[in-house]
matplotlib code that plots the C-alpha trace (Angstrom):
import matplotlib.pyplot as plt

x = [-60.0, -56.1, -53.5, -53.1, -56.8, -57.3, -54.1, -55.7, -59.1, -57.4, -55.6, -58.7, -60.7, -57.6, -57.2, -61.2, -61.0, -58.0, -59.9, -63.0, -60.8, -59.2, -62.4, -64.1, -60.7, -60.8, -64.7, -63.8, -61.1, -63.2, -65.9, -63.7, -62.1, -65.5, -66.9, -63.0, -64.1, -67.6, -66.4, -64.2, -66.4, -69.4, -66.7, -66.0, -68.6, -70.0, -67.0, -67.7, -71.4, -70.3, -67.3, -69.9, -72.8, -69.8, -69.3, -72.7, -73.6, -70.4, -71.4, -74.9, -73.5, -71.4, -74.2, -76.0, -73.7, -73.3, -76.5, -77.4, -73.9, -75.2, -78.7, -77.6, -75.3, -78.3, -80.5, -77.4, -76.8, -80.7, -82.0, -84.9, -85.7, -86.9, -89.9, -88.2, -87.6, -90.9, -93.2, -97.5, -98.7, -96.6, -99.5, -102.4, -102.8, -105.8, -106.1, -106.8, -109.0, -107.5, -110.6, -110.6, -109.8, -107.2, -103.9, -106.4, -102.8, -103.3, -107.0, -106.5, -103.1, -101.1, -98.6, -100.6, -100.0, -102.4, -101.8, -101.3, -98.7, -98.8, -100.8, -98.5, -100.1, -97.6, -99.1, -96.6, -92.8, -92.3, -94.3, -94.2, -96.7, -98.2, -98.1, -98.6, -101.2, -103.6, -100.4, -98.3, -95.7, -95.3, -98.9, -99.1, -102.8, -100.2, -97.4]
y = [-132.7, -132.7, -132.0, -128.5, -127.2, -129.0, -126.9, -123.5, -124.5, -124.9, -122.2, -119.9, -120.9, -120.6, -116.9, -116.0, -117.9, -115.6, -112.3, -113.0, -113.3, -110.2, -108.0, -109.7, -107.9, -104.9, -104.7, -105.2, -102.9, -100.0, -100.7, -100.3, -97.3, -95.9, -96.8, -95.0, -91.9, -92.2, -92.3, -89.3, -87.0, -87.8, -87.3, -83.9, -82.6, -83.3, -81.4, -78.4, -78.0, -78.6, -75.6, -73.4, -73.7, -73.3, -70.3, -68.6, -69.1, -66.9, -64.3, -64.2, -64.2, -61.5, -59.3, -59.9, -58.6, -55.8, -54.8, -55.5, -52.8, -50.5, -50.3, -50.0, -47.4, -45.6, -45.9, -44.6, -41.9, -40.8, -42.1, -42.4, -39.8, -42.0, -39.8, -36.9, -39.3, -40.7, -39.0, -39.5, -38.2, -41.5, -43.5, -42.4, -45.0, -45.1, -47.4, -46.8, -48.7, -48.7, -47.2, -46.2, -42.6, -43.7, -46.0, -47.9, -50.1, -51.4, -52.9, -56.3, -56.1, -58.6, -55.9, -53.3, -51.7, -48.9, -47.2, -43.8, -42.8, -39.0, -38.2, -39.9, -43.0, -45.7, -47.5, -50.3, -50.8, -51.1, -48.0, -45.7, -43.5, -45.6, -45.9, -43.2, -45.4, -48.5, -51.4, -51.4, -53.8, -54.8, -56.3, -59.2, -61.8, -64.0, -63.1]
z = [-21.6, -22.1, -18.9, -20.1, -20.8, -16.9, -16.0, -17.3, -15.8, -12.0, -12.7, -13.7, -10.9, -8.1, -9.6, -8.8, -5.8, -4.8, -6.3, -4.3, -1.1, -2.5, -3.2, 0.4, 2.1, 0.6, 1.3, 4.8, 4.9, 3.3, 5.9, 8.7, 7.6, 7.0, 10.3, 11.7, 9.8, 10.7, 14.6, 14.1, 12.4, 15.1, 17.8, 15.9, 14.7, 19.1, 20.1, 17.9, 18.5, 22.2, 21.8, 20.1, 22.4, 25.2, 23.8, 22.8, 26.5, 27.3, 24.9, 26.6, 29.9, 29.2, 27.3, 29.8, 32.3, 30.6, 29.8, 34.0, 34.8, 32.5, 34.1, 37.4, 36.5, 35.0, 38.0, 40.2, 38.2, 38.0, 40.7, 41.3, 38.9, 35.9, 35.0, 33.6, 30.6, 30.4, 28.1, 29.5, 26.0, 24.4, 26.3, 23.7, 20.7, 18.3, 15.7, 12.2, 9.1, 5.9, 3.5, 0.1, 1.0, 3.7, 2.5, 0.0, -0.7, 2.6, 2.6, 3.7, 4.2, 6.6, 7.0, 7.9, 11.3, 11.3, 14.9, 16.1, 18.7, 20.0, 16.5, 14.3, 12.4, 11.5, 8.3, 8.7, 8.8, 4.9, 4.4, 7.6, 5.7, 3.8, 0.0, -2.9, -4.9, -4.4, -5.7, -3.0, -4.0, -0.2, -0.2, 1.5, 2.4, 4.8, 7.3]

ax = plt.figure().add_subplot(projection="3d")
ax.plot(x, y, z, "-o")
ax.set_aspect("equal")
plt.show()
């Protein structure tokens, strides 16, 4: 082999050598940046969930708060007078069978509610009074 094919041959094999130590850098580089990033966006993404569920438990607290005001200033202002508002006939509930004659759209039904409150029968909550014709579009085997 002549001086200058052994010249081009060194010369080939110092330029891999130095673009392997090249692409092993850069590989490293990349993986640390990525494991930076990674670090940051677990730190983050900790800090938000922690600042949200911070601040859902505020909004309960507060509701509840409210909602705890509110009844005592209802009891204060009724006193002890709560069964003026309470209605005994509301107590009387019957349950009903879907039959051919009666909401035959509901036979089967996983939606069907089928009791009676004061006289009034509440087929379910799609359909209060139940549907016109035996395809109710609402039908359901499962919940």
């Amino acid at each position: 082999m002549s001086d200058w094919q052994e010249q081009l041959w060194k010369q080939v094999e110092e330029t891999a050598a130095d673009m392997e130590e090249f692409l092993v850098d850069v590989g490293e580089a990349t993986e640390s940046i990525v494991d930076e990033i990674g670090d940051n966006v677990g730190s983050f993404i900790e800090q938000f969930g922690f600042n949200v569920a911070e601040e859902v438990d505020n909004f309960i607290q507060e509701f509840v708060e409210i909602i705890v005001t509110t009844s005592d200033e209802i009891d204060a202002a009724l006193g002890e007078d709560w069964s003026s508002f309470i209605d005994d006939d509301f107590t009387e509930v019957d349950f009903h069978t879907p039959s051919i004659s009666n909401n035959p759209a509901c036979i089967n039904c996983a939606n069907y509610h089928g009791q009676s409150y004061n006289g009034n029968l509440l087929v379910c909550a799609m359909h209060p009074d139940g549907w016109d014709d035996e395809n109710c579009p609402d039908w359901s085997k499962d919940l």
